[in-house]
N, C-alpha and C positions, 0 to 999 in steps of 0.2 A: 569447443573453440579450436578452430584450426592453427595451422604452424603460422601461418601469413598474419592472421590477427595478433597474434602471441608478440611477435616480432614487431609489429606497431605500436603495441603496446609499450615494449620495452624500449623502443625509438621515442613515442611518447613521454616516457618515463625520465629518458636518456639514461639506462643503466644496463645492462646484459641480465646482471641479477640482482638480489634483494643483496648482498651482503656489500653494494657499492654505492648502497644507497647511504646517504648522511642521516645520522641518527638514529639509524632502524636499529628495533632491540635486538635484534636476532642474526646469528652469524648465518643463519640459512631459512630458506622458505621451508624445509620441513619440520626446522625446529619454530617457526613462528607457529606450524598448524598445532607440532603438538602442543604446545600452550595453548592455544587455543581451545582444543578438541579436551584438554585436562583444566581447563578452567581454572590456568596459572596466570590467560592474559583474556580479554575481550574485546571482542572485533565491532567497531561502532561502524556504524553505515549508517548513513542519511535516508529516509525512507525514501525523498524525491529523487536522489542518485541512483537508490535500486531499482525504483520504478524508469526512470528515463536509461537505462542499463543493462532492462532486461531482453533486450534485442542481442547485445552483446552475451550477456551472462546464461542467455536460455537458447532464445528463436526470435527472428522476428512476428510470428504467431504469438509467443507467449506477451511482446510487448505492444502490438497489438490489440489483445486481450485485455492487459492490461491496461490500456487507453481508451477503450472503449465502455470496461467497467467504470474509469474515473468519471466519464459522461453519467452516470449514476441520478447523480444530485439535480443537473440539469432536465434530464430526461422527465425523472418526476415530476418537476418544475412546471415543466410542459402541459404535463398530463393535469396534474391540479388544475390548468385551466381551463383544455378538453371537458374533464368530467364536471365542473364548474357550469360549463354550457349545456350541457348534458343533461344533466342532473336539475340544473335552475335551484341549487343550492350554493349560494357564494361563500359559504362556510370551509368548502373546499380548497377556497382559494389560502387558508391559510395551511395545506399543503407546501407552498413555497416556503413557507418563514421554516416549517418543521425539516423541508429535507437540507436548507442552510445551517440551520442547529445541527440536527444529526452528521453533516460534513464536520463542523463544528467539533462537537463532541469527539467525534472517531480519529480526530488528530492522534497521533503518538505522542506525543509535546503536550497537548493539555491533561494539565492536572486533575481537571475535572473530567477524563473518561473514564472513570470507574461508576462515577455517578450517569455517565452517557451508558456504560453496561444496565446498570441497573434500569434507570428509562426505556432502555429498550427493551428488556426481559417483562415488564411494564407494558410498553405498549402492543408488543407480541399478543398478551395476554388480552387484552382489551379487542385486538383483531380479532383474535381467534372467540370471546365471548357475542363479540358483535355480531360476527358470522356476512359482513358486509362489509368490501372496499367502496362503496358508491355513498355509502351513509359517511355523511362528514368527519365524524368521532374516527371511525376505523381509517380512511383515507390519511387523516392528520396522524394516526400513528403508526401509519404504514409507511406512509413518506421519513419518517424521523427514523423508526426502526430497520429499515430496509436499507434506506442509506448509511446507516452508523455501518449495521453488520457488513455491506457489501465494502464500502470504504476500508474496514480495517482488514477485511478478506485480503483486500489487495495487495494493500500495504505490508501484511506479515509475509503473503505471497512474493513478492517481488522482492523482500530483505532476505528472506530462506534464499530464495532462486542467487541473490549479490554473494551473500554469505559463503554457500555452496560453492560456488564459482571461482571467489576468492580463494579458498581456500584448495581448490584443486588446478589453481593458476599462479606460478610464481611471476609471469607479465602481468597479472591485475591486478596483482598483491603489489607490483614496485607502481604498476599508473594509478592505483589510487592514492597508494602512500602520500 
């Protein structure tokens, strides 16, 4: 992050530094990291903030990247209907329902992704038994699996990328405050 951003940020902010912020626990942004870094305080970020952020916090390549992988769910969406006509198996078409679950599932917020882990360690195995994406079975848990795993790829991706950023940014540490 350059001097010119930094200074936006803090414009943004409307503060010079962290310790003129109202409320902030910390007389200074290095004493905020090392709490942090010692696991005296924990730095919450919004998965959807670090993803729309990481232009800021990385490249605009990584955010990007990032926008491109969230097309994920759609993409297979697509293709479910592709190999649907392809195939002249309409079974495929319930591709669609499995890669909205798997989106589903791979939230941070639902309580049920641990059981989204498990389905997709599950459906993994099912592919790899089938030994075919075109056969309806492997397809419906290729779309579920592939989207859960890519989805939370991103998302852990893009909170590291916020995280790291914040923490080596006393301007993003007061504009997120």
């Amino acid at each position: 992050m350059n001097l010119k951003t930094e200074k936006k940020l803090f414009e943004a902010a409307g503060v010079r530094n962290v310790s003129e912020i109202k409320d902030f626990p910390y007389r200074t942004h290095s004493e905020f990291v090392s709490a942090v870094r010692s696991k005296k305080a924990a730095l919450g970020i919004e998965y959807t903030a670090a993803r729309e952020f990481a232009a800021l916090t990385k490249s605009s390549f990584a955010y990007n990247l990032i926008l491109a992988i969230s097309w994920t769910p759609f993409i297979l969406m697509f293709l479910s209907v592709i190999l649907a006509f392809y195939s002249k198996n309409w079974l495929t078409l319930i591709g669609i329902l499995t890669a909205i679950v798997g989106n589903l599932f791979a939230s941070p917020y639902n309580p049920a992704r641990k059981i989204g882990f498990l389905l997709t360690i599950i459906a993994f195995a099912i592919v790899i038994i089938n030994r075919s994406l075109i056969h309806p079975i492997g397809w419906v848990c290729f779309t579920f699996a592939s989207t859960f795993t890519i989805i939370r790829i991103m998302n852990r991706a893009a909170w590291n990328l916020a995280h790291d950023a914040i923490l080596k940014s006393e301007a993003l540490t007061a504009y997120f405050f």
